[in-house]
C-alpha positions as CSV (number, residue, x, y, z in Angstrom):
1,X,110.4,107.8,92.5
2,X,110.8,104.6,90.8
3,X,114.0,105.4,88.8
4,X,117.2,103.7,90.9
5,X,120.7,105.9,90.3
6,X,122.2,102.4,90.5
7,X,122.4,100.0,87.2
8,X,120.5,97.8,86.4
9,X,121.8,94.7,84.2
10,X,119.5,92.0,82.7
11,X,121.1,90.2,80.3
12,X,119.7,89.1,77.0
13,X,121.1,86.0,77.2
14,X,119.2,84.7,80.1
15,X,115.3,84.4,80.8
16,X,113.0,87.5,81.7
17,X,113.2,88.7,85.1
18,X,109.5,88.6,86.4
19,X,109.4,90.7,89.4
20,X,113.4,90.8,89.8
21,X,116.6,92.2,88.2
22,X,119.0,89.8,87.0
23,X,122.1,92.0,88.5
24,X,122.7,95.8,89.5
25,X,125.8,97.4,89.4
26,X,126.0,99.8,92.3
27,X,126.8,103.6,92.2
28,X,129.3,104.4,95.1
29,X,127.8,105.9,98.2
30,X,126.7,105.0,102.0
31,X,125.6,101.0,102.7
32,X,122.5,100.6,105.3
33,X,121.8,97.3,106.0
34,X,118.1,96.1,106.5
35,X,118.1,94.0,109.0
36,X,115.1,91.1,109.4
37,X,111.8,92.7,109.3
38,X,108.8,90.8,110.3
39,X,105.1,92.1,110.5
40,X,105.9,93.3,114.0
41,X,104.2,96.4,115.5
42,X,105.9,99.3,117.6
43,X,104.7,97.3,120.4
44,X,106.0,94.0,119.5
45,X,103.1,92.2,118.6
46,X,103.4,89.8,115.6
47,X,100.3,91.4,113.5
48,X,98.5,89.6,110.8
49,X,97.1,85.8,110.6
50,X,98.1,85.2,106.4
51,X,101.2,85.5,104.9
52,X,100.0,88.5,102.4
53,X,99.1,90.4,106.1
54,X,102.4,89.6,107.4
55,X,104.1,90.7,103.9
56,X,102.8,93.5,104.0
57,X,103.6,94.7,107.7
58,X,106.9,93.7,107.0
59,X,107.8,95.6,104.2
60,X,105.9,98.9,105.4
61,X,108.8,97.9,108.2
62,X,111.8,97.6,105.9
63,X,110.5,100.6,104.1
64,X,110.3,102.5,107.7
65,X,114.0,101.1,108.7
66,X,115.2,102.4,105.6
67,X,114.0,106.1,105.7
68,X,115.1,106.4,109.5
69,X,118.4,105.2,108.1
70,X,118.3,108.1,105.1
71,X,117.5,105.6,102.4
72,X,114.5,105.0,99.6
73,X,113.6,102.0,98.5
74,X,114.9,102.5,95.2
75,X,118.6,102.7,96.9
76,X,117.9,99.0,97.5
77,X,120.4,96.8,95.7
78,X,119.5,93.4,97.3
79,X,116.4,91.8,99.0
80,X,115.8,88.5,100.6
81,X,112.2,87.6,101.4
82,X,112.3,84.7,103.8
83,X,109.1,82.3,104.4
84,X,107.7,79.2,105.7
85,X,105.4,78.3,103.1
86,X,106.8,78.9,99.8
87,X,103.7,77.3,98.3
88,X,101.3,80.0,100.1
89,X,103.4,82.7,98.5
90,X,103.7,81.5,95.2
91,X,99.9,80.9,95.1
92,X,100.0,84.6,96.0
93,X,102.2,86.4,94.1
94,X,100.1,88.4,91.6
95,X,98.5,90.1,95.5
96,X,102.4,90.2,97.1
97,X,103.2,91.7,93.8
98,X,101.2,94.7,94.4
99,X,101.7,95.1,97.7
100,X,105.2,95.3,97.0
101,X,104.4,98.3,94.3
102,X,102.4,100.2,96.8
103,X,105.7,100.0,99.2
104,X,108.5,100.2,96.7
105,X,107.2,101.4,93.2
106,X,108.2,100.0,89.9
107,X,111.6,98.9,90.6
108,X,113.0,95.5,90.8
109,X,116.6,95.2,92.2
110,X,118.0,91.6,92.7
111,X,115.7,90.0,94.8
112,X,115.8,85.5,96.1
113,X,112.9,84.2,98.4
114,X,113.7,81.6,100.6
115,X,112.1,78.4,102.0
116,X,112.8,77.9,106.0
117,X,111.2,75.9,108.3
118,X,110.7,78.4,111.1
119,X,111.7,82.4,111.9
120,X,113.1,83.2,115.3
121,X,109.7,85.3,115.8
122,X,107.2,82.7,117.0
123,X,104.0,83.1,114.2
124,X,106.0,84.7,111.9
125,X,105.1,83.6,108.3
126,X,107.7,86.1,106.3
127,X,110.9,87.9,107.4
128,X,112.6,90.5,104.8
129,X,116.2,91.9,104.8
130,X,117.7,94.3,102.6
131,X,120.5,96.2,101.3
132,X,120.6,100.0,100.3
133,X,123.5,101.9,98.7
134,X,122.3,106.0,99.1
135,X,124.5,107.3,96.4
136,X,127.2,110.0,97.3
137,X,125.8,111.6,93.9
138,X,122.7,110.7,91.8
139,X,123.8,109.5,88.7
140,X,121.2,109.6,85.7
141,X,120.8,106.0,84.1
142,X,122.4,105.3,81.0
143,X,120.2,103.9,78.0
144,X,120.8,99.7,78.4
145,X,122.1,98.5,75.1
146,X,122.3,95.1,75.5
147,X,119.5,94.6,78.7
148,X,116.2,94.8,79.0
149,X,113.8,95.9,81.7
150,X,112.2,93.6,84.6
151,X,108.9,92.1,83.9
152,X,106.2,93.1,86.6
153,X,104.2,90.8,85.7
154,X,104.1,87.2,87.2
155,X,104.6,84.3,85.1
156,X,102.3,81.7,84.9
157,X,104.7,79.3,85.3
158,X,104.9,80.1,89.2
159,X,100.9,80.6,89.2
160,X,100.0,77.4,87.6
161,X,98.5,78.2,84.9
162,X,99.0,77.1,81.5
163,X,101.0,79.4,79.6
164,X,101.8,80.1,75.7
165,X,104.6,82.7,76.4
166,X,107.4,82.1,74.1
167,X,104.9,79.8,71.7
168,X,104.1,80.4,68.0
């Protein structure tokens, strides 16, 4: 299920979301907070050496915590990715892109990654939190008039590479 009862809004007026959604109106239901998930096992061992490992521990987490709490990842109507090397995931993002696919389908609600210098979990590379709204009723998404859908794939702006996107 990649369809999210909640709405998604992405201007026209501003850029492309690549891998995010500008803004999501919510549809009125229960609120499960996500608290931060690491790549930590049942038995509290930090697992994986790279930051892609430790993504993807983590978010096999989040997406645990959130079915134990009667939620699917496409109730999610906010995500943080935390990390300590912002560099290391941006050189990644085309592989943390599909990692986060394989754990959360095709949809992209508003998401921010942030630069720290440390997590609280000694070895931890990447911490994720979320937010989920499970709707009271599911609601069928309207047709967007004046939106457009989120771009999956990653812009090589945040790769590197030279780009002629938007060029004639």
């Amino acid at each position: 299920m990649d369809r999210t009862p909640h709405e998604i809004v992405n201007p026209l007026s501003l850029s492309d979301p690549i891998g995010y959604s500008h803004a999501l109106v919510v549809t009125p239901g229960r609120t499960v907070y996500i608290g931060g998930q690491t790549s930590r096992r049942m038995d509290g061992v930090l697992t994986g050496d790279s930051l892609v490992q430790q993504f993807d521990q983590a978010l096999a987490n989040m997406v645990e915590a959130l079915r134990a709490a009667k939620a699917e990842p496409t109730h999610v109507v906010s995500m943080r990715v935390y990390t300590t090397s912002v560099g290391v995931y941006r050189i990644n993002l085309n592989t943390l892109g599909s990692i986060y696919r394989r754990h959360m389908g095709r949809y992209y609600p508003p998401m921010s990654v942030v630069g720290v210098t440390e997590l609280l979990t000694s070895g931890a590379q990447v911490e994720l939190e979320c937010l989920a709204v499970v709707p009271d009723v599911y609601i069928e998404e309207a047709p967007e008039e004046a939106s457009r859908e989120s771009v999956e794939e990653v812009d090589a702006t945040f790769t590197g590479e030279a780009s002629d996107r938007g060029r004639d």
